[in-house]
C-alpha positions as a Markdown table, in Angstrom:
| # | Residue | x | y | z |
|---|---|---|---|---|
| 1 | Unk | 0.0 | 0.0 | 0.0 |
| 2 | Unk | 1.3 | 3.6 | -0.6 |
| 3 | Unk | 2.4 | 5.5 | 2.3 |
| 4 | Unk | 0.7 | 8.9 | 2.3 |
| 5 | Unk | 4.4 | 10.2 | 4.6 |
| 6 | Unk | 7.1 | 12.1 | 2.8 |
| 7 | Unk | 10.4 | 11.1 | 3.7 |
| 8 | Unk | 11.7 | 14.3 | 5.5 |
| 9 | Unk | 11.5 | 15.6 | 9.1 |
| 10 | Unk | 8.7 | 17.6 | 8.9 |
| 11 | Unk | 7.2 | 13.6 | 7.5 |
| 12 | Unk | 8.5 | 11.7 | 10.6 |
| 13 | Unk | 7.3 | 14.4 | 12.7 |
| 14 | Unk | 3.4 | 14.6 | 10.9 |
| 15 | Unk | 4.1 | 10.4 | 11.3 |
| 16 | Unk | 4.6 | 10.7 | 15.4 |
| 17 | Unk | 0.7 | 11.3 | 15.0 |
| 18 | Unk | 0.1 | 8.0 | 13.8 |
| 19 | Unk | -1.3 | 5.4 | 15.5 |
| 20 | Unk | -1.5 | 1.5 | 14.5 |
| 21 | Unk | -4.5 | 0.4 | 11.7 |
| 22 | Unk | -4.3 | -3.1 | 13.2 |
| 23 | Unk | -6.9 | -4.4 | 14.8 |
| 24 | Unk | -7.0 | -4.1 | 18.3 |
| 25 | Unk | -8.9 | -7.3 | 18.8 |
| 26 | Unk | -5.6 | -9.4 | 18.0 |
| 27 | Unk | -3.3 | -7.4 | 20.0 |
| 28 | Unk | -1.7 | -10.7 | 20.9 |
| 29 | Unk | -1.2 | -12.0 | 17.3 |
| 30 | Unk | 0.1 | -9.3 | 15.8 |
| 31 | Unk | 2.8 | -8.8 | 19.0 |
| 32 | Unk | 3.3 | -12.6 | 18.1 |
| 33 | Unk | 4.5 | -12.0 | 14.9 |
| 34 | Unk | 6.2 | -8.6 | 14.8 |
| 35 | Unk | 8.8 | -10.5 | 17.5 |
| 36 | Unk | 9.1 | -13.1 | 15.2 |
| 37 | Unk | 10.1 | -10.5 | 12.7 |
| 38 | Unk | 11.3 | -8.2 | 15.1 |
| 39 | Unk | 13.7 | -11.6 | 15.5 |
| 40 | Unk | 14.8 | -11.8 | 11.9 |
| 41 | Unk | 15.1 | -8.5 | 10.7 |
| 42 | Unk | 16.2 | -6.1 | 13.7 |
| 43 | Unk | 17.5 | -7.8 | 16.3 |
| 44 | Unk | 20.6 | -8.2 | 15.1 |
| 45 | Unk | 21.5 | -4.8 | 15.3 |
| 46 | Unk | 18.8 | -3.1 | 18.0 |
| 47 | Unk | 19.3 | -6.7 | 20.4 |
| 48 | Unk | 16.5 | -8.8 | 21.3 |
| 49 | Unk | 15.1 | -6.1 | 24.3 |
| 50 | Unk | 15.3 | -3.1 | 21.8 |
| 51 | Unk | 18.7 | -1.7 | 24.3 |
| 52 | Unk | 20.6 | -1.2 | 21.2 |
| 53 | Unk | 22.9 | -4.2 | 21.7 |
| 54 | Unk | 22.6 | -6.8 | 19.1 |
| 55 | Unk | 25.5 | -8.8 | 17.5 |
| 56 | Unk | 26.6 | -6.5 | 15.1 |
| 57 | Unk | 26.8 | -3.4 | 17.4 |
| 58 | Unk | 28.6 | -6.0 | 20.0 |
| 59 | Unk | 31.0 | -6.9 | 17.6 |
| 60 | Unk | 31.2 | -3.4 | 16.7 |
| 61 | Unk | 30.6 | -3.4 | 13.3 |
| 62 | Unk | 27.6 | -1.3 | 13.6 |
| 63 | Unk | 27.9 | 1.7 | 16.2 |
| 64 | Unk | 25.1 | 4.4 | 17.9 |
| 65 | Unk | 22.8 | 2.1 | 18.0 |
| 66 | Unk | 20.2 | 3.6 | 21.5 |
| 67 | Unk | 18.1 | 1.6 | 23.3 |
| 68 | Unk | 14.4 | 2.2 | 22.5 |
| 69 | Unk | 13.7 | 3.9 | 25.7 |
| 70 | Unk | 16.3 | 6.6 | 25.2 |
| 71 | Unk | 14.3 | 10.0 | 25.9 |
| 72 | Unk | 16.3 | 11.6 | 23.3 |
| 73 | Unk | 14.7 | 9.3 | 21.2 |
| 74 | Unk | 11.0 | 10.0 | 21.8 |
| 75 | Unk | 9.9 | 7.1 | 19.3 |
| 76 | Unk | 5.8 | 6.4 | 18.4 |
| 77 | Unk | 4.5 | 3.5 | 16.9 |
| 78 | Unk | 4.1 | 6.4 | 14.1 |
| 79 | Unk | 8.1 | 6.8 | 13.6 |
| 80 | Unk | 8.9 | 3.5 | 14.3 |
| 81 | Unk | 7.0 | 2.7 | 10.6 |
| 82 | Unk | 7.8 | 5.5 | 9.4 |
| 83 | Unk | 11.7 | 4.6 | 10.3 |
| 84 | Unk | 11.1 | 1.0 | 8.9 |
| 85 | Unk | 9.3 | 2.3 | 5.6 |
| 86 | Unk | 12.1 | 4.7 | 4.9 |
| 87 | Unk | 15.1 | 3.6 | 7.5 |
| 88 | Unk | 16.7 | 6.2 | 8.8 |
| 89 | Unk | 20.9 | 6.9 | 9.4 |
| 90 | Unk | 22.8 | 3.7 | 8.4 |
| 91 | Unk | 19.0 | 1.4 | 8.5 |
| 92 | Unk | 18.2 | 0.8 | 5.3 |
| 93 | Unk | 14.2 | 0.6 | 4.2 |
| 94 | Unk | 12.6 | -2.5 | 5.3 |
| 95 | Unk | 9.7 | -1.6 | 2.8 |
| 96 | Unk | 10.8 | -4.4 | 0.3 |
| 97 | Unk | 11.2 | -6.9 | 3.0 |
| 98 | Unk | 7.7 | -6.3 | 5.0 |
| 99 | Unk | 4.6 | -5.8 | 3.7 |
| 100 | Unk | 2.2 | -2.7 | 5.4 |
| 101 | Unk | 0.9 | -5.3 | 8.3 |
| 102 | Unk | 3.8 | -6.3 | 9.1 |
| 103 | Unk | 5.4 | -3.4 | 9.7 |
| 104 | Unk | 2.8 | -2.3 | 11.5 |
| 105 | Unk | 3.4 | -5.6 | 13.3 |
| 106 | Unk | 7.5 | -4.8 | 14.2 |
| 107 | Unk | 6.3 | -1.2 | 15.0 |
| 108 | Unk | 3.6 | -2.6 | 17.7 |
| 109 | Unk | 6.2 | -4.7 | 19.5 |
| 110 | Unk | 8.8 | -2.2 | 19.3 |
| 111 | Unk | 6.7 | -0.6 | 21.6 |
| 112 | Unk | 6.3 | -3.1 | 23.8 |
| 113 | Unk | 10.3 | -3.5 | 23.9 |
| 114 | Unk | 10.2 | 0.2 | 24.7 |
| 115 | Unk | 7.7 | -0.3 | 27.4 |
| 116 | Unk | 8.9 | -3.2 | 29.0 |
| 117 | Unk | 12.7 | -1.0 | 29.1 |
| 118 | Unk | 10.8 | 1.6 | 31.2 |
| 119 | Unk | 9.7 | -0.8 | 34.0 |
């Protein structure tokens, strides 16, 4: 599906707005499988609790990697897809990889990595 998003500040900033199109009612499916995606496509960089330590940043080939609960950060489920549609610094677009849903999918349990950092 098109995104509607430019990819520029002022776009990740208008996409801090959004919120998830995925149906509420399978919350627990759709975290299901955006940490199995999570699994395959990010966690080797971002780590498997979102602090920014996967294998490649511990074996310093990546570096500046934060931890999704970084304040400096600020992320939304909005930037998160916005940041996986477009990637953002040295991430690369995911777009080609993920369809819409399941980006929505890796956003939604992003959040939950961020929230479960904040405990």
């Amino acid at each position: 599906l098109p995104y509607e998003i430019e990819n520029t500040p002022e776009g990740k900033e208008l996409a801090r707005l959004n919120t998830s199109p995925l149906d509420s009612m399978s919350t627990e499916e759709n975290l299901a499988v955006g940490a199995e995606l999570y699994t395959i496509y990010c966690a080797i960089c971002h780590g498997n609790n979102g602090k920014g330590q996967g294998t490649l940043v511990k074996r310093e080939k990546i570096l500046g990697v934060p931890s999704y609960d970084d304040p400096a950060r600020n992320i939304t489920v909005g930037t998160t897809f916005h940041t996986i549609q477009y990637g953002l610094n040295s991430m690369g677009s995911y777009a080609s990889q993920m369809d819409t849903e399941e980006m929505w999918q890796v956003s939604e349990y992003v959040m939950k990595l961020k929230q479960d950092l904040t405990k």
